[in-house]
Backbone as CSV, one residue per row, in Angstrom:
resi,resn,N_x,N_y,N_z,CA_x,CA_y,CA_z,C_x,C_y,C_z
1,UNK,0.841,-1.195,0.000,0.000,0.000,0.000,0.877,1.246,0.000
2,UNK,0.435,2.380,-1.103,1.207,3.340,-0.463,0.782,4.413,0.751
3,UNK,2.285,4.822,1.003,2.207,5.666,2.169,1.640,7.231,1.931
4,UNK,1.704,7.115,0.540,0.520,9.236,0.477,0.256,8.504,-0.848
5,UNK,-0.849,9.450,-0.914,-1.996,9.234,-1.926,-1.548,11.404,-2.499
6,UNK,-1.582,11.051,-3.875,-1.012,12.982,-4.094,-2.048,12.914,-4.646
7,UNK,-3.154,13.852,-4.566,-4.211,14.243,-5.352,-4.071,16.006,-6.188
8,UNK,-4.383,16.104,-7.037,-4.549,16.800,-8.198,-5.317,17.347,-8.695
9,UNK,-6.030,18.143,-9.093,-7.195,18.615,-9.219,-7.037,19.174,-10.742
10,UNK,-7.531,19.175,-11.996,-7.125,19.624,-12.779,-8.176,20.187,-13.927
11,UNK,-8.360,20.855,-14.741,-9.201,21.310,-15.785,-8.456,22.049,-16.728
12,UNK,-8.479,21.724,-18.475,-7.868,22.111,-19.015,-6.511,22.795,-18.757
13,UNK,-5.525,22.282,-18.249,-4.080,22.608,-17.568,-3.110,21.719,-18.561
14,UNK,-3.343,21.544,-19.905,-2.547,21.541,-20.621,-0.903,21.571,-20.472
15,UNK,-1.089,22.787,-20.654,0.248,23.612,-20.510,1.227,23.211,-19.126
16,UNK,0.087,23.201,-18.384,0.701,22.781,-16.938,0.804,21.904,-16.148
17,UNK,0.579,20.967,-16.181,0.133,19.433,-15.694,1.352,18.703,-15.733
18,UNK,2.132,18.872,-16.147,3.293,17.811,-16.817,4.559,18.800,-15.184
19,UNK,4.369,20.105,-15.276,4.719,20.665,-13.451,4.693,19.760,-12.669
20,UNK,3.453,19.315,-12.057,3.453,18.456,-10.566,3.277,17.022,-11.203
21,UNK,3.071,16.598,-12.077,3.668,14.930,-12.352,5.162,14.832,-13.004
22,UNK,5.892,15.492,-13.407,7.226,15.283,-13.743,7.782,15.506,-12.076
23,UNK,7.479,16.831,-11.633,8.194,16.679,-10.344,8.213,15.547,-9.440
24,UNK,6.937,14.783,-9.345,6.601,13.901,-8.478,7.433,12.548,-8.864
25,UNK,7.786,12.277,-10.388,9.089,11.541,-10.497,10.373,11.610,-10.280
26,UNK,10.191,12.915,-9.624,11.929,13.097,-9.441,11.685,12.998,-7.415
27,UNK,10.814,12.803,-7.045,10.911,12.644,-5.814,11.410,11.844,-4.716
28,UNK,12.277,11.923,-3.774,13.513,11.668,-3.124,12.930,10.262,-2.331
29,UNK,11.663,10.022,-2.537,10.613,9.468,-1.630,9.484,8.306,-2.011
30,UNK,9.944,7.056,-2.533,9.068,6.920,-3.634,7.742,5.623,-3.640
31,UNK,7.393,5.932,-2.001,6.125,4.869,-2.036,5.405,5.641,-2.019
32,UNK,4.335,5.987,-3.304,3.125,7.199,-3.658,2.570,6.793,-4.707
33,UNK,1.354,7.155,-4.671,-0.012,6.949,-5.599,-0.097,8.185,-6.073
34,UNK,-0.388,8.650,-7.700,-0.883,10.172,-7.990,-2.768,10.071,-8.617
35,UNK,-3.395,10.545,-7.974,-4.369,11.050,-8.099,-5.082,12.242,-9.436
36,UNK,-5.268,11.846,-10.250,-5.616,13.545,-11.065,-7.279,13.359,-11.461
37,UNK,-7.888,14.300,-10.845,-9.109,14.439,-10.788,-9.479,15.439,-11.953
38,UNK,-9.736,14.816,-13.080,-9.828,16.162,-14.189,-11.717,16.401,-14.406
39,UNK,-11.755,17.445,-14.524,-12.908,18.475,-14.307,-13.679,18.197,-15.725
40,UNK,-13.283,16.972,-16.393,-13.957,16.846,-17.828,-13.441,17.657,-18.917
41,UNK,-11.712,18.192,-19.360,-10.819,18.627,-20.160,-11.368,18.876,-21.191
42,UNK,-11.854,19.522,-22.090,-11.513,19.759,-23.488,-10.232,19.498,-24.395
43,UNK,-8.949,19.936,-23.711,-7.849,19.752,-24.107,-7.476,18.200,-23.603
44,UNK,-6.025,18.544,-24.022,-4.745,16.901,-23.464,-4.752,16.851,-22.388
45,UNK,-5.169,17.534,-21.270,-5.101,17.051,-19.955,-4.729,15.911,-19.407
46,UNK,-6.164,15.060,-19.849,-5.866,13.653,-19.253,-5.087,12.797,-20.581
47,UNK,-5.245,13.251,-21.279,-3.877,12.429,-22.578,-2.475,12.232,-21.483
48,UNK,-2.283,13.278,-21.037,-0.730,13.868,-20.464,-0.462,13.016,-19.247
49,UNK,-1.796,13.381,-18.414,-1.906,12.746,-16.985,-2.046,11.075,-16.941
50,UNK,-2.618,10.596,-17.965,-2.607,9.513,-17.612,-1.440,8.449,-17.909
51,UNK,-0.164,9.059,-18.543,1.421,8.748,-18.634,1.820,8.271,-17.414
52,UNK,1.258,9.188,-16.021,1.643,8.869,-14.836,1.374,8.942,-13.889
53,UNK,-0.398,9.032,-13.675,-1.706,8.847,-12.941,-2.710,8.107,-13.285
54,UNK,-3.379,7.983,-12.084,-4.227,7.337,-12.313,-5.488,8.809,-12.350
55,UNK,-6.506,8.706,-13.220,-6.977,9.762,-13.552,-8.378,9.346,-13.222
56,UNK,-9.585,9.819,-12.691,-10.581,9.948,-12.607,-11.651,11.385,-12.775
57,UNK,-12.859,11.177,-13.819,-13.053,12.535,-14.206,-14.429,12.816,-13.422
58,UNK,-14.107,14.286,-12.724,-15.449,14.586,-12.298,-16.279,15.946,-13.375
59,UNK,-17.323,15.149,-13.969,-17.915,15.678,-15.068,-18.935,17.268,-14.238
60,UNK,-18.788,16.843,-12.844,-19.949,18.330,-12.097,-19.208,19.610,-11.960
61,UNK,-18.060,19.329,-12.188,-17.324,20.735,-12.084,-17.322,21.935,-11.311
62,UNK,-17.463,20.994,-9.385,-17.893,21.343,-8.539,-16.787,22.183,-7.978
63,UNK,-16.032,22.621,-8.220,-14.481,23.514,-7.735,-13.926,22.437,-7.293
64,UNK,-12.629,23.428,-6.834,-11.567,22.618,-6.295,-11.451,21.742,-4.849
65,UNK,-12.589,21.701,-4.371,-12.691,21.365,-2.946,-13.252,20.238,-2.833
66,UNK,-14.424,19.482,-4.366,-15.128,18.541,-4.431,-13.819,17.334,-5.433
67,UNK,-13.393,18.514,-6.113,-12.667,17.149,-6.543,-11.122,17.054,-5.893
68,UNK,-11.191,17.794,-4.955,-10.002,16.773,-3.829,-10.653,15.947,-3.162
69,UNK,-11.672,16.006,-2.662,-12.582,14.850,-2.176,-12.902,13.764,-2.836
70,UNK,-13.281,13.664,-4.031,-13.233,13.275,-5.163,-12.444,12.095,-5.053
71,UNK,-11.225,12.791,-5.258,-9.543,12.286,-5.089,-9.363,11.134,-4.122
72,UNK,-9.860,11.991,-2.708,-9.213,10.998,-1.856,-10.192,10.138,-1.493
73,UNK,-11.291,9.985,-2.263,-12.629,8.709,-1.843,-11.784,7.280,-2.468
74,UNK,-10.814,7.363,-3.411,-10.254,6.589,-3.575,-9.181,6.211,-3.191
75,UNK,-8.393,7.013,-2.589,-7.277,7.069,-2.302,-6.821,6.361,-1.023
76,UNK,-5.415,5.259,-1.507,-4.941,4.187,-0.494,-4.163,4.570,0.305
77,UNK,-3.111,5.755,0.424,-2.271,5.992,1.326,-3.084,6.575,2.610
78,UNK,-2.004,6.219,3.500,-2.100,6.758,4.800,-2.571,8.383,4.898
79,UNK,-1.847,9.077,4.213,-1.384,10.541,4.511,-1.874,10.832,2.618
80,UNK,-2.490,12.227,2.869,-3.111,12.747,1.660,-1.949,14.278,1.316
81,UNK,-1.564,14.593,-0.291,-1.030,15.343,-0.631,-1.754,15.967,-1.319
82,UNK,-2.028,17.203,-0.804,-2.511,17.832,-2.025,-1.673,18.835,-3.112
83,UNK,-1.988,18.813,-3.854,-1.079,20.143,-4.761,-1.382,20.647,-5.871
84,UNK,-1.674,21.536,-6.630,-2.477,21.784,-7.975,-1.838,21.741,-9.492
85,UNK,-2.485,21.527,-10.441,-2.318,21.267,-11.908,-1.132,22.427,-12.259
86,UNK,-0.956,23.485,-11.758,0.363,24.389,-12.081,0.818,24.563,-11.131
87,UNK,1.643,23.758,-10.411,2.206,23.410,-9.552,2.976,22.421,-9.040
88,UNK,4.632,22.628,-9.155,6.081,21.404,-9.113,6.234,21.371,-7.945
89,UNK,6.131,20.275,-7.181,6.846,19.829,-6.249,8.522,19.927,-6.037
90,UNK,8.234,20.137,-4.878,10.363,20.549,-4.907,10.481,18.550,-4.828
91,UNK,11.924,18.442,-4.690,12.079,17.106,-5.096,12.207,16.259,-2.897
92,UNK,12.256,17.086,-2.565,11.799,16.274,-1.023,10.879,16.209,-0.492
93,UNK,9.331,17.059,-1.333,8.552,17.447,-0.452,7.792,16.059,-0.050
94,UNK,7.834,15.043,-0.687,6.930,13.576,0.657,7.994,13.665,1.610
95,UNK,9.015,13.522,1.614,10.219,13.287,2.446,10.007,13.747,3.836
96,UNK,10.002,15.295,3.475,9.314,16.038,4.551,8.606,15.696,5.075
97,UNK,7.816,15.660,4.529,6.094,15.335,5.103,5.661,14.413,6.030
98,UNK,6.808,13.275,5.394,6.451,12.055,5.803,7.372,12.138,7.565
99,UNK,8.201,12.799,7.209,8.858,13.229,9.115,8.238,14.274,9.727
100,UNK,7.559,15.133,9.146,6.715,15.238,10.331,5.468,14.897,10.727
101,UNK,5.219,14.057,10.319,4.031,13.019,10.717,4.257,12.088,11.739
102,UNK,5.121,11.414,11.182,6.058,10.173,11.922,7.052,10.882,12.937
103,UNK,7.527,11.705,12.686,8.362,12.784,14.443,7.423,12.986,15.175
104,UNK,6.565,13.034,15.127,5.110,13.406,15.885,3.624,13.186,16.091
105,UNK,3.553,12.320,16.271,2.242,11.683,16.173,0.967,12.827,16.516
106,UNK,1.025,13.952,17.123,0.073,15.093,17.583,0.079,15.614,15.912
107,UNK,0.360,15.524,15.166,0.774,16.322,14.016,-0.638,15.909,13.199
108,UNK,-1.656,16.504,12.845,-2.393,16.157,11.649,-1.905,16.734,10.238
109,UNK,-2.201,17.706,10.229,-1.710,17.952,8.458,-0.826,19.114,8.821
110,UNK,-0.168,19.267,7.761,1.271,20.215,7.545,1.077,20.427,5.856
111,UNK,1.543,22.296,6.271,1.763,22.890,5.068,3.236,23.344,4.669
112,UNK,3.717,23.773,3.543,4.919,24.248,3.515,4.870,25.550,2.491
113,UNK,5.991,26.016,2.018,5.917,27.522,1.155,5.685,27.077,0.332
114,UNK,4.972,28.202,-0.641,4.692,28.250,-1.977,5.585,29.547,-2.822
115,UNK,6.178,29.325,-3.527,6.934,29.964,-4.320,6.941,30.050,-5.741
116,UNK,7.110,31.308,-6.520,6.728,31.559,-7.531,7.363,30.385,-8.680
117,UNK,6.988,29.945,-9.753,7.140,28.751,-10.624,8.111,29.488,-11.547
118,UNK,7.587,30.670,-12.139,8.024,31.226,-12.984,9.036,32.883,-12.668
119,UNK,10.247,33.018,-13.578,10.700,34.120,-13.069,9.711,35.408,-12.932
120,UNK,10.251,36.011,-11.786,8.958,37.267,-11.612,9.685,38.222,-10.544
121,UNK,8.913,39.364,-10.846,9.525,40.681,-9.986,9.837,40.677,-8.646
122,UNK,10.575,41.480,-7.911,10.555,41.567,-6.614,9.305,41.213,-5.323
123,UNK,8.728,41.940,-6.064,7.222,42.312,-5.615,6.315,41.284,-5.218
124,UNK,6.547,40.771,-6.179,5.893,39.094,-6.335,6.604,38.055,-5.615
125,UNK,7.441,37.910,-5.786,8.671,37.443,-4.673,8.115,37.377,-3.108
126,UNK,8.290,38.822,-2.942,7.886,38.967,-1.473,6.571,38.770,-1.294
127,UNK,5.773,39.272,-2.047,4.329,38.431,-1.921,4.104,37.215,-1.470
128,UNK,4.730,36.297,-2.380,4.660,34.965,-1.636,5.135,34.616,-0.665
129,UNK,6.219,34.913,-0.421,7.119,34.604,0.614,6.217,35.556,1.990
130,UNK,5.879,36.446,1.725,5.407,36.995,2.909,4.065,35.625,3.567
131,UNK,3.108,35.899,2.373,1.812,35.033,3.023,2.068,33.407,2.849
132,UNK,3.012,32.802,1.998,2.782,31.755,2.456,3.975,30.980,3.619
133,UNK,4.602,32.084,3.998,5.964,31.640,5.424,5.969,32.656,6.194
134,UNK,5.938,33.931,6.080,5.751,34.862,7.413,4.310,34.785,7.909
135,UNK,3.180,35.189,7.033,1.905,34.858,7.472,1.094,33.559,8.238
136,UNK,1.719,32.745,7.490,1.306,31.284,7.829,1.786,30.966,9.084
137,UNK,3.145,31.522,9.545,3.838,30.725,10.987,3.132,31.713,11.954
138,UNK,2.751,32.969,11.531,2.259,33.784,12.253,0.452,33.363,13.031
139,UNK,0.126,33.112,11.736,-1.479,32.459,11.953,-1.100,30.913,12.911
140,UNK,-0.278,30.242,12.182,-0.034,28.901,13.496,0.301,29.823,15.222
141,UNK,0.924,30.711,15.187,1.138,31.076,16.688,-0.366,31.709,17.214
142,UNK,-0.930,32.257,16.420,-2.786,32.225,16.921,-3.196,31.319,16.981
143,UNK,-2.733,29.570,16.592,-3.692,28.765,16.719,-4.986,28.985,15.592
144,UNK,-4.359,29.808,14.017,-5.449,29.887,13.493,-4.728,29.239,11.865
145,UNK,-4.628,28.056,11.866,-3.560,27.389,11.098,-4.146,28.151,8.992
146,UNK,-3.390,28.542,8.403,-3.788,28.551,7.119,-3.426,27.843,6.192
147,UNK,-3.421,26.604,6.143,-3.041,25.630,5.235,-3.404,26.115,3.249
148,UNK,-2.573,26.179,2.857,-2.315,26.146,1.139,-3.021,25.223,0.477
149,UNK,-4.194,24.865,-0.594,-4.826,24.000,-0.882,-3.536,23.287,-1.782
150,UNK,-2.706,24.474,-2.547,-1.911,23.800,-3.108,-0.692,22.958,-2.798
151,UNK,-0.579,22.902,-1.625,0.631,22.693,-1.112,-0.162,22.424,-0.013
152,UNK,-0.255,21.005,1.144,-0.420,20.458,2.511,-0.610,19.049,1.962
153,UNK,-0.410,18.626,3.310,-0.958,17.058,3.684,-1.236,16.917,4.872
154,UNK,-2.252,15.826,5.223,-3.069,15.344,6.314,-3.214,13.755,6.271
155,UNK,-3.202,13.653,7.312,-3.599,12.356,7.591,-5.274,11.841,7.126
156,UNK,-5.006,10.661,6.071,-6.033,10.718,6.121,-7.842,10.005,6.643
157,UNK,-7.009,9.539,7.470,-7.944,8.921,8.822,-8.939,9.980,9.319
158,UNK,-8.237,11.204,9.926,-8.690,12.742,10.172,-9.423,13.615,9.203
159,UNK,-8.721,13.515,7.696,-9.451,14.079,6.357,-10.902,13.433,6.173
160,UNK,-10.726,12.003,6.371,-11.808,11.130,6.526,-13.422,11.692,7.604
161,UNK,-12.442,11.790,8.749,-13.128,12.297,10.073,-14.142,13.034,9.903
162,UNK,-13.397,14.476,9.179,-13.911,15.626,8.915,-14.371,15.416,7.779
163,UNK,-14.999,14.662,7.001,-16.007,14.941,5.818,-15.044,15.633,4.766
164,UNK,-13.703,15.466,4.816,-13.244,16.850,3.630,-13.329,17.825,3.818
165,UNK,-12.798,18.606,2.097,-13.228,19.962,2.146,-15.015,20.208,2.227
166,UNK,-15.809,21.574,2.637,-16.689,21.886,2.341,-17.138,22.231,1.054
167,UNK,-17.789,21.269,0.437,-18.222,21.294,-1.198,-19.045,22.470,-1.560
168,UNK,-19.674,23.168,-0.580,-20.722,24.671,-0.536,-19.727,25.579,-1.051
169,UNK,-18.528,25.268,-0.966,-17.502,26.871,-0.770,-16.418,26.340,-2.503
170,UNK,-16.831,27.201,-2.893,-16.107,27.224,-4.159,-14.325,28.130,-3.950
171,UNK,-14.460,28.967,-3.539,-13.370,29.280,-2.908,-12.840,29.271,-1.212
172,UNK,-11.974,29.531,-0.375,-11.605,29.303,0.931,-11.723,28.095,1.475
173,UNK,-12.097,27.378,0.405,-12.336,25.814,0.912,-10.950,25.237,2.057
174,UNK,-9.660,25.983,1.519,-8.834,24.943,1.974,-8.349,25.891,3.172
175,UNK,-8.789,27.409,3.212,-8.444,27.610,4.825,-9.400,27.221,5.941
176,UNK,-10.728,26.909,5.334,-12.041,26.898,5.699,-11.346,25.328,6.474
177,UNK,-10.769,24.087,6.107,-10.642,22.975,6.551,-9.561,23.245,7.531
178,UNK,-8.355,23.913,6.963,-7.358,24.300,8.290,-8.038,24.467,9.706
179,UNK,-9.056,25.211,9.756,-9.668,26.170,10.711,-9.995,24.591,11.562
180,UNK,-10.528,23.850,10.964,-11.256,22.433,11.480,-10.351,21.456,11.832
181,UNK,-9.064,21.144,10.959,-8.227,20.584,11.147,-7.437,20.721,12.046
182,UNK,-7.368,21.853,13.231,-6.788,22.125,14.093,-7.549,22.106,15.231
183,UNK,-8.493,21.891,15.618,-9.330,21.089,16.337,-8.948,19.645,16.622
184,UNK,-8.722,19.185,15.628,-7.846,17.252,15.913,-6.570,18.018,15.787
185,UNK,-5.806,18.661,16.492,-4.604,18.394,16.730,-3.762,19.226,16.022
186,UNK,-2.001,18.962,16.194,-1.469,20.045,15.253,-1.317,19.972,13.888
187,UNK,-1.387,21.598,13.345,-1.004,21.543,12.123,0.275,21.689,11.973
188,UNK,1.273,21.093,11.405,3.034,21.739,11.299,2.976,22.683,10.150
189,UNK,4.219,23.144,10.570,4.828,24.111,9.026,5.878,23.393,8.779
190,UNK,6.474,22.988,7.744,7.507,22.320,7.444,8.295,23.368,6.291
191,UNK,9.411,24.093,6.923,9.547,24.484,5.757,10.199,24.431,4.963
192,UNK,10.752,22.871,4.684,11.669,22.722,3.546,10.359,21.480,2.554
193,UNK,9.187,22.073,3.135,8.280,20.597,1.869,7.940,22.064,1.312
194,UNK,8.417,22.539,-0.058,8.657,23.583,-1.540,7.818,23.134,-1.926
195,UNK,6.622,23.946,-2.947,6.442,24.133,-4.152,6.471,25.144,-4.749
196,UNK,5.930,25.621,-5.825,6.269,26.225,-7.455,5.458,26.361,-7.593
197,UNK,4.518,27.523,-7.819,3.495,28.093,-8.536,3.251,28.500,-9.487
198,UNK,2.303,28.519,-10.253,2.437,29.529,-11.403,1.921,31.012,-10.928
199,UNK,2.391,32.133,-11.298,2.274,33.469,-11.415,1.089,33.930,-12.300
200,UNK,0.261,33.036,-12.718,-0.314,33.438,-14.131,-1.558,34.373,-13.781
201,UNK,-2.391,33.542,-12.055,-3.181,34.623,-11.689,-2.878,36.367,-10.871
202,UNK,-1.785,36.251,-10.519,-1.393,37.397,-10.159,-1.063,38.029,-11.619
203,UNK,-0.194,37.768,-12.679,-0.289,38.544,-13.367,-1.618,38.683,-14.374
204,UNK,-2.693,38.417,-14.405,-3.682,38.640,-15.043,-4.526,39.573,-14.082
205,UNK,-4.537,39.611,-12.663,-5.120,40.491,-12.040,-4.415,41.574,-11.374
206,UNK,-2.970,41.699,-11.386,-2.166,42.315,-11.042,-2.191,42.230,-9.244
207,UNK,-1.150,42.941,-8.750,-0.743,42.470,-7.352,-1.969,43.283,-6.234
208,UNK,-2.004,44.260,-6.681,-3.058,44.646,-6.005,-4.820,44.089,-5.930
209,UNK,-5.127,43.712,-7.238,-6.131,42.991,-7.714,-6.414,41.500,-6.728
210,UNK,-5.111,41.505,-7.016,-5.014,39.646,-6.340,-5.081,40.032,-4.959
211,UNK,-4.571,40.851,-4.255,-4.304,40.807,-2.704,-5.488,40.986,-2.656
212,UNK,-6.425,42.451,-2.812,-7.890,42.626,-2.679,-8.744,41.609,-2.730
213,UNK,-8.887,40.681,-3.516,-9.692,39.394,-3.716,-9.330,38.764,-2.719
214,UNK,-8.412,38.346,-2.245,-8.226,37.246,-1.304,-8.549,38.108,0.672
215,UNK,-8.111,39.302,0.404,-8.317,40.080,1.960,-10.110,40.072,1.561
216,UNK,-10.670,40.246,0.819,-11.675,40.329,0.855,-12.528,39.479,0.966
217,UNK,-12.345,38.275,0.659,-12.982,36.626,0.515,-12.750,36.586,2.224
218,UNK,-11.205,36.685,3.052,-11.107,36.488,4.137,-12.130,36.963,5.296
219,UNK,-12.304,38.103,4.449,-13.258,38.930,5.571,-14.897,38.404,5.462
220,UNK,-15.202,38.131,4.268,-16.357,37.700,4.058,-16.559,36.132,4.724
221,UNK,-15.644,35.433,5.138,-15.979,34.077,5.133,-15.416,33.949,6.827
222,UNK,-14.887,35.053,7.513,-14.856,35.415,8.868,-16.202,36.020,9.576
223,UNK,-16.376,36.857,8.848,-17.778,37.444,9.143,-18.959,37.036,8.630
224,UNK,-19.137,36.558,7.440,-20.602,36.407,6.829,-20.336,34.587,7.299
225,UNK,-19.240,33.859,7.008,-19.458,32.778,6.384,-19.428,32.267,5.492
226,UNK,-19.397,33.120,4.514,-19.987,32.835,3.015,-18.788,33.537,1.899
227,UNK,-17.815,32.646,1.759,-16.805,33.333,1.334,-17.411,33.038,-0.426
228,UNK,-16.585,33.485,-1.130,-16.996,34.191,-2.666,-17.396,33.006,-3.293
229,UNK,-17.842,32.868,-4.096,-18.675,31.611,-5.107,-18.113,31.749,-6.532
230,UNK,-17.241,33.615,-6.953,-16.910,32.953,-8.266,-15.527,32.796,-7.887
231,UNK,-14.432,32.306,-9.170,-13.511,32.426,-9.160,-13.076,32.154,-10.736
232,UNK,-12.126,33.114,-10.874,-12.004,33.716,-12.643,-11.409,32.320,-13.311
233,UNK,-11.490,31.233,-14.123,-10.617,30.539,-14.591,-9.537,31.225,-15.409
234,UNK,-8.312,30.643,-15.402,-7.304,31.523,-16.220,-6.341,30.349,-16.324
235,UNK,-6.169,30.706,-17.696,-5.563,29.170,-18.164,-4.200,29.735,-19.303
């Protein structure tokens, strides 16, 4: 059996898909299952993915929160990876993962940085680096964990527990589960489990655009509950 199950979430990602399954062959770590949940492609998607996944298609095109669930209704490993269709795994990140699980049995899921995929400005740079490693260790010392949909893993006994992500929430789904997931126990930061992003939605909405959307979803889904329902595809 393997020890993580990597799930994938994907829709027309062409271009990008061949990111987190090439990386996942170069990984330092190598008892793993890959998962790619494609959203019903128009394009090569699953042509590409199924070289070196096992692929299952969810035709409802329920966001990203139903088909990680999706994902892991099948899924044999112990411990669940998540990570998205434009998005490389650094080459240790099970490695990681897999020690702090096993260093610590209090440990439920652990996130690590997300870093830009593609070369990009200063600006952008620190962007990431700010919210997904200064922000994030900051929110763990509140006890208010913000786990990366693209980047974490959990146990998935606990993922199980908790029903998943919330399928109602098209976006915040995956801080929306942090919030829950820290209720069973700790979340770690690990911060040598890397990934690689693509830049493609910051530069289509620009840096200010992008920060506004996301401070604003935060506030809405703190206060109302009801964090945002659209979210722009950009491919």
């Amino acid at each position: 059996m393997p020890k993580f199950s990597v799930i994938i979430p994907a829709l027309n990602e062409e271009k990008y898909i061949k990111y987190p399954l090439e990386g996942l062959q170069e990984q330092t770590f190598s008892n793993f299952e890959v998962i790619v949940v494609d959203g019903n492609s128009t394009d090569r998607t699953r042509e590409i993915a199924k070289k070196y996944a096992k692929v299952i298609i969810d035709k409802s095109r329920g966001g990203a929160g139903k088909a990680r669930n999706k994902g892991a209704s099948i899924a044999r490993g112990s411990y669940l990876v998540f990570i998205d269709a434009d998005t490389k795994p650094s080459k240790n990140l099970l490695a990681e993962y897999l020690a702090a699980f096993e260093n610590n049995k209090e440990v439920v899921a652990a996130t690590g940085p997300v870093l830009p995929l593609e070369k990009t400005g200063k600006k952008v740079r620190a962007g990431f680096k700010f919210v997904s490693i200064y922000f994030a260790k900051i929110m763990l010392l509140l006890h208010r964990p913000t786990i990366n949909g693209m980047n974490f893993a959990v146990r998935k006994s606990v993922f199980d527990e908790l029903h998943g992500f919330n399928e109602n929430f098209v976006t915040y789904e995956d801080w929306d589960l942090s919030h829950r997931l820290s209720k069973k126990g700790k979340v770690a930061y690990v911060k040598n489990a890397v990934v690689y992003t693509s830049t493609r939605r910051v530069k289509a909405w620009g840096i200010l655009g992008f920060a506004a959307y996301h401070i604003g979803n935060m506030l809405r889904y703190h206060l109302l509950k009801k964090p945002k329902s659209n979210y722009e595809q950009i491919r």
